[in-house]
C-alpha positions as CSV (number, residue, x, y, z in Angstrom):
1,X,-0.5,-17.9,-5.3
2,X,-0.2,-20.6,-7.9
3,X,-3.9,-21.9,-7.0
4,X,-4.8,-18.0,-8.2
5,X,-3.3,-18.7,-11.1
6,X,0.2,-16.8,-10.2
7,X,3.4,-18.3,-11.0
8,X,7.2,-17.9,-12.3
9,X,5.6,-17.1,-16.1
10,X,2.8,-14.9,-14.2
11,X,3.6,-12.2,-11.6
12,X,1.1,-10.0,-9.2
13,X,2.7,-6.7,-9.6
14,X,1.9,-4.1,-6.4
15,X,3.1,-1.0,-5.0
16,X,4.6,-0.8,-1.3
17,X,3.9,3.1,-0.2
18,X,6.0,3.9,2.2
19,X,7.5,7.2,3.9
20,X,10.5,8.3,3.0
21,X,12.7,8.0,6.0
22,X,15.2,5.4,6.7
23,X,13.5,3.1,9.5
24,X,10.3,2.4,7.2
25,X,12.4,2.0,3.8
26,X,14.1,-0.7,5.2
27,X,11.3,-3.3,6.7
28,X,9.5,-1.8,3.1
29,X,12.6,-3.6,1.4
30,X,12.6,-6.4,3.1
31,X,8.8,-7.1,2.5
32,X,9.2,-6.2,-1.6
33,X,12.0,-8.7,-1.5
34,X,10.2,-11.2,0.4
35,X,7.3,-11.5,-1.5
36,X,9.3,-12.2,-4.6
37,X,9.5,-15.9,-3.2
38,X,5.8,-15.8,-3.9
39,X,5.4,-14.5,-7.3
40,X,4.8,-11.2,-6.3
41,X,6.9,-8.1,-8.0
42,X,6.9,-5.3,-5.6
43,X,7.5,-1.2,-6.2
44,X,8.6,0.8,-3.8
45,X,6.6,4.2,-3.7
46,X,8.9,6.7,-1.1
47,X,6.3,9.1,-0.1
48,X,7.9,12.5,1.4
49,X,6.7,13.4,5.1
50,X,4.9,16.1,4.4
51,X,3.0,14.3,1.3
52,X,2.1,11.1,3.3
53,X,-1.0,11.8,5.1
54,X,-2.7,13.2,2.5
55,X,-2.0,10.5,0.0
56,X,-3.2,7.7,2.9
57,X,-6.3,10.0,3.9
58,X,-9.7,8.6,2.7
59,X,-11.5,11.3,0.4
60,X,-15.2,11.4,0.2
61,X,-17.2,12.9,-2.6
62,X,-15.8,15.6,-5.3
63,X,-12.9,14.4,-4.2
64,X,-13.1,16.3,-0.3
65,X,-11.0,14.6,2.6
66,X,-12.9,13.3,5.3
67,X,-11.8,12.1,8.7
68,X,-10.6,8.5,8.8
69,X,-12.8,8.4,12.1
70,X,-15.5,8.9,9.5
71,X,-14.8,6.3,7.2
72,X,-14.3,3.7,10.1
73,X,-17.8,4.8,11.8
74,X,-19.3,4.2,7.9
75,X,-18.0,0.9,7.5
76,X,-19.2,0.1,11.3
77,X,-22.5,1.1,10.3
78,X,-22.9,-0.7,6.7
């Protein structure tokens, strides 16, 4: 991280989305604290069940969902 210019005086700040529910929280923890050793300042985003696929599904254009078989088949193809 340092070589990237990261350091203790500049941080990479991310997001860790995660679901809401006990068993992914944890390991989600874990990783934010984890990659504080790095220089990396992590936010943990708890996503409710029902909210979680749609935030994670890819959407196509005017802001539609499409398939995430789609997506993969389009980034085969390209």
């Amino acid at each position: 991280m340092e070589k990237h210019g990261y350091g203790p005086d500049n941080r990479l700040a991310v997001k860790v989305a995660t679901r809401n529910i006990a068993q992914y929280r944890g390991p989600a923890i874990i990783l934010i604290d984890q990659m504080k050793e790095i220089y990396i300042d992590g936010e943990l985003d708890a996503v409710e069940t029902a909210n979680w696929f749609p935030k994670i599904a890819p959407q196509g254009l005017h802001g539609r969902r499409q398939p995430v078989g789609h997506l993969q088949m389009s980034r085969a193809l390209a």
